[in-house]
FITORNU-40216 format. One record per atom (N, C-alpha, C, O): residue in three letters; x, y, z. Coordinates in steps of 0.1 Angstrom, whole numbers, plus 2048, in hexadecimal, padded with zeros to 3 digits. Each point is the difference from the previous one (the first is absolute). Example, Ala and Ser with C-alpha at 12.3 -4.5 7.8 and 13.67 -1.06 7.14 Angstrom:
REM residues 2
Ala8847C784E;Ala7F780C800;Ala80980C800;Ala80A800807;Ser7F280B7F2;Ser80980B800;Ser7F880B808;Ser80580B801;
//
This chain:
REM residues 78
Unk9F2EF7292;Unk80580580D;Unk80F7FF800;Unk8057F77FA;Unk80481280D;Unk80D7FC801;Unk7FF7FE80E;Unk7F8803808;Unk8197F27F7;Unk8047FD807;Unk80380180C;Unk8027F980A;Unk7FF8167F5;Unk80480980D;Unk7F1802806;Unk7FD80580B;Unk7FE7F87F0;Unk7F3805806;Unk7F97F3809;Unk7F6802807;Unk8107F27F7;Unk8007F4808;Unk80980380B;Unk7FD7FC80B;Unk80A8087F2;Unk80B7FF809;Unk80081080C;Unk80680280B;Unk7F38047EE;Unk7FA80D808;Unk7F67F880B;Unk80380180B;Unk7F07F77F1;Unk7FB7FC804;Unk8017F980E;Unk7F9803809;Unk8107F27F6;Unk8027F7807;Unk81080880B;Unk8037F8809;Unk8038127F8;Unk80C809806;Unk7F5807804;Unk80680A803;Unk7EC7F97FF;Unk7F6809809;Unk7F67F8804;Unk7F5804803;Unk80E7F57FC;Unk7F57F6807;Unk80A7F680B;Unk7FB7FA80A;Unk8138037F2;Unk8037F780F;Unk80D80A802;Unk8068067F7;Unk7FB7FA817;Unk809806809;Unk80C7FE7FD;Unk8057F57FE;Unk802819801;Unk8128007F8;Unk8007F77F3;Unk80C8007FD;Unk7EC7FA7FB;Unk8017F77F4;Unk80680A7F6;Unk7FD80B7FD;Unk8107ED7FF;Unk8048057F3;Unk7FD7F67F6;Unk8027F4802;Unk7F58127F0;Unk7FE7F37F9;Unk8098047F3;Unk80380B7FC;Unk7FE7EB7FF;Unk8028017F1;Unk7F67F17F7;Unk8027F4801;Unk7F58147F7;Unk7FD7FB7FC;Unk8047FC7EC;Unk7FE8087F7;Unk8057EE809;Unk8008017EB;Unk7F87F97F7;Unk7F57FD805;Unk80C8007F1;Unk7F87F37F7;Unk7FC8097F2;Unk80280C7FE;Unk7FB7EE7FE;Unk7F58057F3;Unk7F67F97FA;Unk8017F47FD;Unk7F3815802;Unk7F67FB7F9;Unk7F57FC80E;Unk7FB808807;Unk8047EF7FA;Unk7F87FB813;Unk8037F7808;Unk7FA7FA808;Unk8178067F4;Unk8087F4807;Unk80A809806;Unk8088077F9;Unk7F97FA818;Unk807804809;Unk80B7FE808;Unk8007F3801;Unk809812805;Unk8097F9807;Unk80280A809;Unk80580B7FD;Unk7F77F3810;Unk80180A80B;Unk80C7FB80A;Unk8017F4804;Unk809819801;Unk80680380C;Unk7FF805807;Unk80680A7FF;Unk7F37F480D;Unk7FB809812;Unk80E7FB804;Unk8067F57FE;Unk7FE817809;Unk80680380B;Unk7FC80480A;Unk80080C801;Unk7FA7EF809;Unk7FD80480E;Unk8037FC80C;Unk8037F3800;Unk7FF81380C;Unk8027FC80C;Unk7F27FA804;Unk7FE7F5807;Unk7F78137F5;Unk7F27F7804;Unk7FD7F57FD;Unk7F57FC805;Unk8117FE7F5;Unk8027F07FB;Unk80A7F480C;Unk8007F47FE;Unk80681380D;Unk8077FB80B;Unk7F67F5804;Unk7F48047FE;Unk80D7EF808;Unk7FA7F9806;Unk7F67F87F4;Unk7FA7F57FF;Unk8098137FB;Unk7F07F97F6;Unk8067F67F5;Unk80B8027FC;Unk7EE7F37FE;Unk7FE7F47FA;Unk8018047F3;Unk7FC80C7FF;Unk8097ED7F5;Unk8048077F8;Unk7EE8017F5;Unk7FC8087F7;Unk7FB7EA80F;Unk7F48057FE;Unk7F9808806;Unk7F68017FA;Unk80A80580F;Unk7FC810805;Unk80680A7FC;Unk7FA80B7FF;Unk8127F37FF;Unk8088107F8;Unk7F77FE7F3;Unk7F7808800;Unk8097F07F6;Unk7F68027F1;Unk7F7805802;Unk7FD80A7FA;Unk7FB7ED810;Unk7F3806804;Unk7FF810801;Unk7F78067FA;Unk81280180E;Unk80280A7FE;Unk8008097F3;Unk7FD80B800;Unk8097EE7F7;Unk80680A7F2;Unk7F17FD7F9;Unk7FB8087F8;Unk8007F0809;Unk7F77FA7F6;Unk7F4808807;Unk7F88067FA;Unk8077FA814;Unk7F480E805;Unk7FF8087F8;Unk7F68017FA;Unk815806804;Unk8028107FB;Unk7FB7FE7F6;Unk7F78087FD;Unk80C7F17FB;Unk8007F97EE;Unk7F37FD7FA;Unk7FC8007F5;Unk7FF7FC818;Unk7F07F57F9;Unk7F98057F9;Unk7FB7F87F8;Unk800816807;Unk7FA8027F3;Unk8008017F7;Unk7F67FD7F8;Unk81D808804;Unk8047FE7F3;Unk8017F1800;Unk8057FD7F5;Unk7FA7F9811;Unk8037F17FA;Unk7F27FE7FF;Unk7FD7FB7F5;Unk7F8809813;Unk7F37FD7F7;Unk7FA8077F7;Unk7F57FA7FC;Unk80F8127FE;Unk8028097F5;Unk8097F37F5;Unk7F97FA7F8;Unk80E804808;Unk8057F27FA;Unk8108117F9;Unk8087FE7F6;Unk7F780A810;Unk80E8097FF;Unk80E7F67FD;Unk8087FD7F8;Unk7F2802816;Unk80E7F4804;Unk7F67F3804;Unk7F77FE807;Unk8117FA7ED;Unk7F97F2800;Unk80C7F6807;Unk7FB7F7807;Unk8158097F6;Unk8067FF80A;Unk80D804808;Unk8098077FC;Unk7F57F580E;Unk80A808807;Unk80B7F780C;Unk7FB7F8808;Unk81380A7F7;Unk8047F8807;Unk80880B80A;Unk80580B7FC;Unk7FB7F0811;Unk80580980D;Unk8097FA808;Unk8007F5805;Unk80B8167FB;Unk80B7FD809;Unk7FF80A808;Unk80380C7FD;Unk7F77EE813;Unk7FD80E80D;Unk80E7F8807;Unk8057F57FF;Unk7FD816808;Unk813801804;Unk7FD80C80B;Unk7FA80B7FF;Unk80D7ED80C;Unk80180C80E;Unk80F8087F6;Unk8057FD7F5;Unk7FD80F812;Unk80F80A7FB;Unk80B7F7803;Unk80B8027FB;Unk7F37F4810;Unk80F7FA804;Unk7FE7F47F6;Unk8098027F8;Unk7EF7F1803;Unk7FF7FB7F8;Unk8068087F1;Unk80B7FE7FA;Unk7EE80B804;Unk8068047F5;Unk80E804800;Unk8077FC7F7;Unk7FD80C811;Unk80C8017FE;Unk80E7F17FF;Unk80C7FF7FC;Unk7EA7F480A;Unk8097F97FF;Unk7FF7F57F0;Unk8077F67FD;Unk7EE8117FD;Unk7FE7F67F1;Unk80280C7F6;Unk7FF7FE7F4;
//
């Protein structure tokens, strides 16, 4: 599967999410950008990315994956 196609995934499934997803082979490294992430725990934002994801992580696609979810104002400040 490519990568964009993770990252397609998870940018239609959570509100305003810009993702970029990279890695090779079945080791991942995800960036969400969303305002839907406001208020939330940084274990509920994963929770979030890992929703979208879960089949491909139980398909063993993506066996791992590390996530950095980021409101737009957080990101702009890292």
């Amino acid at each position: 599967m490519r990568m964009d196609y993770f990252s397609d995934l998870v940018e239609s499934a959570i509100d305003g999410a810009q993702a970029e997803i990279t890695g090779d082979g079945s080791k991942f490294e995800a960036r969400v950008v969303s305002d839907a992430f406001e208020g939330l725990s940084t274990l509920n934002r994963h929770k979030m990315v890992y929703a979208v994801l879960d089949e491909h992580i139980k398909s063993g696609a993506i066996h791992a994956l590390t996530i950095k979810a980021l409101t737009k104002s957080e990101s702009a400040e890292s």
